[in-house]
C-alpha positions as CSV (number, residue, x, y, z in Angstrom):
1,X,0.0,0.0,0.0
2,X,1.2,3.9,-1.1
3,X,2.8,5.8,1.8
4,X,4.6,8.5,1.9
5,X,7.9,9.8,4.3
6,X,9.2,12.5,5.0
7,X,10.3,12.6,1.2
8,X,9.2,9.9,-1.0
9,X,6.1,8.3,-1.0
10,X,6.4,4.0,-1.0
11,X,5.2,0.8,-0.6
12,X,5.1,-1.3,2.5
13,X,3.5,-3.2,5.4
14,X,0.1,-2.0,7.4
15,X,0.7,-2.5,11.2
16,X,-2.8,-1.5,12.0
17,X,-6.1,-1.7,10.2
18,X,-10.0,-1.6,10.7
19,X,-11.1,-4.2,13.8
20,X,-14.3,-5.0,11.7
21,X,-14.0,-5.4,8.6
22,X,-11.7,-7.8,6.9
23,X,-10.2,-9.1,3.7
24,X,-9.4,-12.9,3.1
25,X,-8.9,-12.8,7.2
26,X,-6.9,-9.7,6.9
27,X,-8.4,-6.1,8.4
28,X,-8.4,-3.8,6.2
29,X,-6.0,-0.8,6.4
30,X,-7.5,2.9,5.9
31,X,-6.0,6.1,5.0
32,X,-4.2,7.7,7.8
33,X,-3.5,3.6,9.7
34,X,0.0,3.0,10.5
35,X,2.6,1.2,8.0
36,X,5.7,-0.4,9.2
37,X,8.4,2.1,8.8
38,X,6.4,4.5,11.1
39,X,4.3,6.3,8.8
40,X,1.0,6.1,7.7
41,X,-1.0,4.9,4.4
42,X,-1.5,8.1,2.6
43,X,-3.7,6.5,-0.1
44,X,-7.1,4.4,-0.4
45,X,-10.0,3.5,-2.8
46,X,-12.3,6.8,-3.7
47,X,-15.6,4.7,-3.3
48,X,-15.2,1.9,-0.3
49,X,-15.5,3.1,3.2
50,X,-15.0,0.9,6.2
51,X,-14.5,1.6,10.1
């Protein structure tokens, strides 16, 4: 998943996600959840919404 640093934007891991909706057993990770190098997804889909 798209996130961006301090100067580039990249892929990597989500370390935290929605607690109620999942994917193939997976939660979901939202715009603005936490990604493994400390920062935090910075993209998502325009028309699927989740909590």
């Amino acid at each position: 998943m798209p996130h961006c640093g301090s100067s580039t934007c990249h892929g990597g891991t989500s370390v935290s996600g929605s607690g109620s909706v999942f994917v193939n057993g997976r939660a979901i990770t939202r715009v603005s959840d936490a990604v493994d190098c400390g920062s935090t997804a910075a993209t998502g889909s325009p028309n699927v919404f989740a909590n």
